[in-house]
N, C-alpha and C positions, 0 to 999 in steps of 0.2 A: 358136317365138316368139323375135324376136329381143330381145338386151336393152335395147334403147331403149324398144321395144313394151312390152315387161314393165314400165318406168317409168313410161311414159305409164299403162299400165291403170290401174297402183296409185296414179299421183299421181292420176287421177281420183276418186277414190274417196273425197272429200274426207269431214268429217264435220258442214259447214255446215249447219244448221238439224237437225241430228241428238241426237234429247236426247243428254245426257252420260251414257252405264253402261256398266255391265259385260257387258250380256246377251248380247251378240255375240260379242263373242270368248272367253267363259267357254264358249257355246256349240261354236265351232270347237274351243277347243283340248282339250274333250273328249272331239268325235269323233276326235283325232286323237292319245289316250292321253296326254294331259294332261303332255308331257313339263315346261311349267313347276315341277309339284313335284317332277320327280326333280330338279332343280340343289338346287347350295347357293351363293347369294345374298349379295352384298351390295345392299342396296339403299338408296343417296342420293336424298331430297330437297332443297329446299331454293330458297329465291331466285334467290342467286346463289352463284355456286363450285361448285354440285353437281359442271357437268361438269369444272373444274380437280380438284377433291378427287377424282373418279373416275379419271381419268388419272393422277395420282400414287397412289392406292392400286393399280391396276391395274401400275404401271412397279414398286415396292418388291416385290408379289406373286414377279414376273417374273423377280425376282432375286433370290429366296428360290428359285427352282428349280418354281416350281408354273407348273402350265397355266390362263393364266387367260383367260376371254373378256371385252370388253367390250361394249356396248349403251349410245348416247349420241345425241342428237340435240338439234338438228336438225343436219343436213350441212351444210358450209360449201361443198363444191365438187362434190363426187362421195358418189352414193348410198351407197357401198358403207362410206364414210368411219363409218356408222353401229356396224358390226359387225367388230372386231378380235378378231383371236385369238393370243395369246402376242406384244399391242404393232404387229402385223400386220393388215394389211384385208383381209380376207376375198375371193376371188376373186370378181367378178358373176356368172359361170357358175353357182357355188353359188348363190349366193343366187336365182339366176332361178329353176332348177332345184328349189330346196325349193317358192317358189310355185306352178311351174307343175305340181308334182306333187298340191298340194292345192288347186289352184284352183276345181275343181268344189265343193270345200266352203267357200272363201272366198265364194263367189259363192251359195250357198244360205246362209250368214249373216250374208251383208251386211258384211264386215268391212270398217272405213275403213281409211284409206290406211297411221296410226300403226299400230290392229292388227294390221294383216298385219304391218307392218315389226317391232311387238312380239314376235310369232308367230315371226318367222325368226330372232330371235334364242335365241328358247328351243330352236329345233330345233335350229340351228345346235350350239349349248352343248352339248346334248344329244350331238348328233351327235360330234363332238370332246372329249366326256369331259373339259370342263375340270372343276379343280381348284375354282372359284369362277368365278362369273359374274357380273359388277359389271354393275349394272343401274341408268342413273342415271333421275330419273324425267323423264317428258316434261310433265306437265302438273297441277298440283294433288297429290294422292298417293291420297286416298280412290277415285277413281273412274279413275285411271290403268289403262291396261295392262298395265303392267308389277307394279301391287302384287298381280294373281298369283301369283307367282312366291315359291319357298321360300325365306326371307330366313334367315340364318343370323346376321345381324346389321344393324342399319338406322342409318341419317343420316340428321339432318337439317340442313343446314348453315344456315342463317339466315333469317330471316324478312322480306320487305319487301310492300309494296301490288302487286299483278300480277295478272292477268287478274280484276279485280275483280269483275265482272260471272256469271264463272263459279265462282269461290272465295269472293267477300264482299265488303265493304268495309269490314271493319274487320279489327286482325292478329289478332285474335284468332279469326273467323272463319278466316282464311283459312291459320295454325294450325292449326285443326283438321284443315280439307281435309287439308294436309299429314300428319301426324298419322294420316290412314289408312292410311299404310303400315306402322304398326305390327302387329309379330301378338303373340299371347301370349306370355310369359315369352322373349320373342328380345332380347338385349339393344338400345338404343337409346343412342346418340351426338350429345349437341346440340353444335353451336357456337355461335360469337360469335351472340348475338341479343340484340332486347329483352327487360326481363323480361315483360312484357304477353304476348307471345305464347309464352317459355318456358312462363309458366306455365300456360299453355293444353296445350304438349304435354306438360306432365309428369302434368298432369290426365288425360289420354288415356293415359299410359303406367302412370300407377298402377293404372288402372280395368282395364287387360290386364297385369297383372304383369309390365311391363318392367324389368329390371337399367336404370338413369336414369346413363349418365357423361356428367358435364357439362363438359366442353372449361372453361368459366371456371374450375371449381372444380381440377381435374385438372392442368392445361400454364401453366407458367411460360415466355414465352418471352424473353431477355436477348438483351444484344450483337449487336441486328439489325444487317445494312448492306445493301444494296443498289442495284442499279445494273442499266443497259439491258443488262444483259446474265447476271446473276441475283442469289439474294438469299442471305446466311449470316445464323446465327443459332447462339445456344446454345438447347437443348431440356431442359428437367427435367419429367418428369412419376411425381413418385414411387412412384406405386398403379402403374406397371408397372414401376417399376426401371429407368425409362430417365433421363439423364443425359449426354447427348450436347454434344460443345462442337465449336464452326465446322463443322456438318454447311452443306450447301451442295444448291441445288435450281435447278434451269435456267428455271426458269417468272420471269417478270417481273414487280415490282412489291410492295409493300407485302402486300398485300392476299394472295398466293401465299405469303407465309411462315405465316400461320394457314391457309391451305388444306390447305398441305404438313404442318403440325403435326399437323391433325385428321387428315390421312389414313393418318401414324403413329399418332395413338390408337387408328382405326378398328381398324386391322391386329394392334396391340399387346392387345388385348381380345378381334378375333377368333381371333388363335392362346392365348391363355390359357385359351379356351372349348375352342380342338381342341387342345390339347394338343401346339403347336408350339413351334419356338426362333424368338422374334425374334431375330437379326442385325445389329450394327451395321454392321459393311460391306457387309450387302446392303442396310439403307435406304441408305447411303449412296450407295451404286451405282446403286440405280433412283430416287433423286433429280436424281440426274447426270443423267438421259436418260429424262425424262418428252416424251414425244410429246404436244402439246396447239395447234394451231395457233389464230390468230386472238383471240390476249391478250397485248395490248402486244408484238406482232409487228414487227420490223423488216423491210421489202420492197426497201427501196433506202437510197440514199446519196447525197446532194450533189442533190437535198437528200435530207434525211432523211426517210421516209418510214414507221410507224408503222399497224398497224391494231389498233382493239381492238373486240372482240364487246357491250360496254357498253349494255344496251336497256333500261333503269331507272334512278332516282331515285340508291338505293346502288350500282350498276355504275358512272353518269358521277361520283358521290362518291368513289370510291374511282380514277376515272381524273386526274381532275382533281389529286387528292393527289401521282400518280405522276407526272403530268406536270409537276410544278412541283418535285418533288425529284428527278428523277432524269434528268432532258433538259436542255441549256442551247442557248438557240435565243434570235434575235432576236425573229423571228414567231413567232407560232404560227397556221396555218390546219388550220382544220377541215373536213372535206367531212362534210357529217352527214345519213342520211335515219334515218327512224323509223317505227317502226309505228304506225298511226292510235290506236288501243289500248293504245299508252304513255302514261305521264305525260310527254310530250314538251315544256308548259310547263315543269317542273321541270327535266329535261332539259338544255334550253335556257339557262334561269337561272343553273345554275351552271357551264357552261360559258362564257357569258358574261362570267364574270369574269375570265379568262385568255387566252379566244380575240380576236386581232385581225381575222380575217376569216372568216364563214363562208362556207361553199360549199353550197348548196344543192342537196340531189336526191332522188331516188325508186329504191327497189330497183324489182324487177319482180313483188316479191310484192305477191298479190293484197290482203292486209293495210297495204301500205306507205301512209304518209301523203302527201298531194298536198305537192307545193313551195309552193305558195300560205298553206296552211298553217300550214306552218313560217315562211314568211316572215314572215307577219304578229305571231308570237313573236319569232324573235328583230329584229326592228324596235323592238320595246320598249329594247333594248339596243345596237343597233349600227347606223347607219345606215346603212353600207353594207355590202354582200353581195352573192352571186353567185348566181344560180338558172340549175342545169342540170338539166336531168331524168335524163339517162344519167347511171350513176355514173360511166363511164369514163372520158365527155368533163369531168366535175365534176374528176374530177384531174387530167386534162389541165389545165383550168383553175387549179386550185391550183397547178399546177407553174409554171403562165406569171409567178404572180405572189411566188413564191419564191428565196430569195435563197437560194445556199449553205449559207448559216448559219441558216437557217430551219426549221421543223421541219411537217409535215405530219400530220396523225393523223385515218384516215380511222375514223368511229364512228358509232352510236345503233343500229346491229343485225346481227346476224348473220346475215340476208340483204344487209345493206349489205357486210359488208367479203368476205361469199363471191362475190360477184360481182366485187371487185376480184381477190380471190386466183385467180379463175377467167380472170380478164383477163391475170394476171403467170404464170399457169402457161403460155396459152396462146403469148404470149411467147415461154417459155423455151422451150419445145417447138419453137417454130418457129424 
């Protein structure tokens, strides 16, 4: 099998009209000696940040000297983008080679596209003896694949309205979902959230003797700055003894100085349970060189060219914040597609209030929302706009109508801007 094939098999294997459980792949990965419980786990929930707060705990680990694997999705350009080991992408030969060694059992339990790719990463882990294996979650947490997995310590980064349909419609509900990645007496990490839905997980983490540290109550953070190119901050969080001043993190934006915080508490809590030294120069070192593509990403120059991953209500709140303090542009155009399945009104609305031109288009996921759509939202707001269906030719387009001084920020999902980065790789490649 070659690995293209091996892609094709498993992107098929989609899990459309498939209740939501456990049963399948609790199945497989017992035939297959349950290697999920032998790791030791962190494992992030959460809205939005998960996978920034994953990438930064996973880069501080790396530089404490420990072997750590990560598991993150969805990929932005390349399959294999999913599963890193020691900051590192796992070779596709590996990863083909673990399916096609279990495949006769994938295919006698039915396992969708996410649980196999759950699946490789526990074996993988396994395989490689890491140290901890950061496990960010893919979807919900109660009913996820990956809240398998022996968590040695759990996140949950924040709470907003998302796959409503399959989680709730209210936060409290959808909370809870979350919330199932708790296990008994492991401790448990909130961040910045509402109270409505904190107190839904703390309600869940009493009822399983969770140790409850609460990021508001815990981290003081002072003397933020920031800029296109990263953010400092002083850090005090007394109940670990840390006291940190102009610690410095590479990731982009407001919003990445609380991510980079929490994923110092995460770490500061998980070595106080094993019996570690946190390190100030080594957080400070895997702050410096956190690997996290596709958030407030710069791709080009003249003009300025920007991607960010933003596919919710708090993502374009928190982009819209950064692009008005930390970018200085004439224009600002957008090229925006979205998933049919977001709150793409809301979306829309407050991007509206900054954006001079949108640029209208479609990923090629089967999810993405038509251009017609979208137009007819933001029509409420801007009368004129651009509808391209390709995203590639949609920046071509924005580029036609940009001025040096202008700024470009391609957003609303992270099939939107993997398809440009897959665009700008192919590029440089050639």
């Amino acid at each position: 099998m070659k690995y293209q094939e091996f892609l094709d098999e498993i992107f098929a294997k989609t899990a459309i009209d498939r209740k939501f459980e456990l049963t399948h792949i609790s199945k497989f990965l017992n035939a297959v000696g349950n290697p999920e419980k032998k790791l030791r786990a962190v494992h992030i929930a959460g809205t939005n940040g998960k996978g920034s707060t994953a990438a930064a705990v996973e880069s501080i680990l790396h530089a404490h000297n420990l072997k750590v694997g990560l598991n993150t999705s969805p990929h932005l350009v390349n399959y294999q983008e999913r599963f890193r080991i020691n900051k590192k992408e796992v070779q596709p030969t590996k990863i083909k080679n673990l399916y096609e060694q279990y495949r006769d059992l994938h295919n006698k339990f039915d396992t969708t596209y996410f649980e196999i790719s759950t699946s490789i990463a526990f074996q993988l882990f396994l395989q490689e003896k890491v140290d901890y294996a950061i496990m960010e979650v893919g979807l919900g947490g109660r009913l996820d694949a990956s809240v398998l997995v022996n968590s040695v310590i759990t996140a949950i980064t924040n709470i907003d309205y998302e796959h409503t349909k399959t989680l709730g419609n209210t936060l409290p509900k959808i909370a809870k979902e979350k919330a199932g990645i708790l296990k008994t007496s492991v401790p448990v990490v909130l961040g910045k959230m509402r109270p409505t839905p904190q107190n839904t997980i703390i309600k869940e983490a009493k009822k399983k003797d969770c140790p409850i540290i609460n990021f508001q109550k815990e981290v003081d953070i002072s003397n933020i700055k920031f800029n296109e190119y990263y953010g400092v901050y002083d850090l005090n969080i007394p109940k670990c003894n840390i006291n940190y001043k102009n610690i410095k993190c590479n990731l982009v934006g407001r919003h990445q100085i609380d991510n980079t915080a929490l994923a110092i508490l995460i770490i500061a809590e998980l070595f106080q349970n094993d019996v570690r030294k946190l390190q100030e120069e080594k957080v400070r070192q895997g702050l410096n060189n956190i690997i996290w593509n596709g958030r407030l990403q710069k791709i080009c120059d003249n003009p300025k060219i920007v991607i960010d991953g933003a596919h919710n209500s708090d993502g374009i709140k928190f982009l819209v914040y950064n692009l008005k303090h930390i970018y200085k542009y004439k224009k600002l155009i957008t090229v925006i597609g979205v998933l049919y399945d977001k709150d793409f009104k809301s979306m829309i609305k407050q991007l509206s209030a900054i954006v001079d031109l949108f640029v209208i288009c479609k990923s090629h996921f089967h999810r993405a929302a038509g251009t017609e759509i979208l137009s007819k939202e933001v029509e409420k707001y801007k009368k004129d706009y651009i509808l391209e269906n390709d995203i590639n030719l949609a920046l071509v387009k924005a580029k036609e109508f940009a001025d040096k001084d202008d700024l470009i920020c391609v957003t609303g999902s992270l099939y939107t801007i993997g398809e440009v980065m897959k665009s700008v790789s192919n590029v440089k490649a050639g």
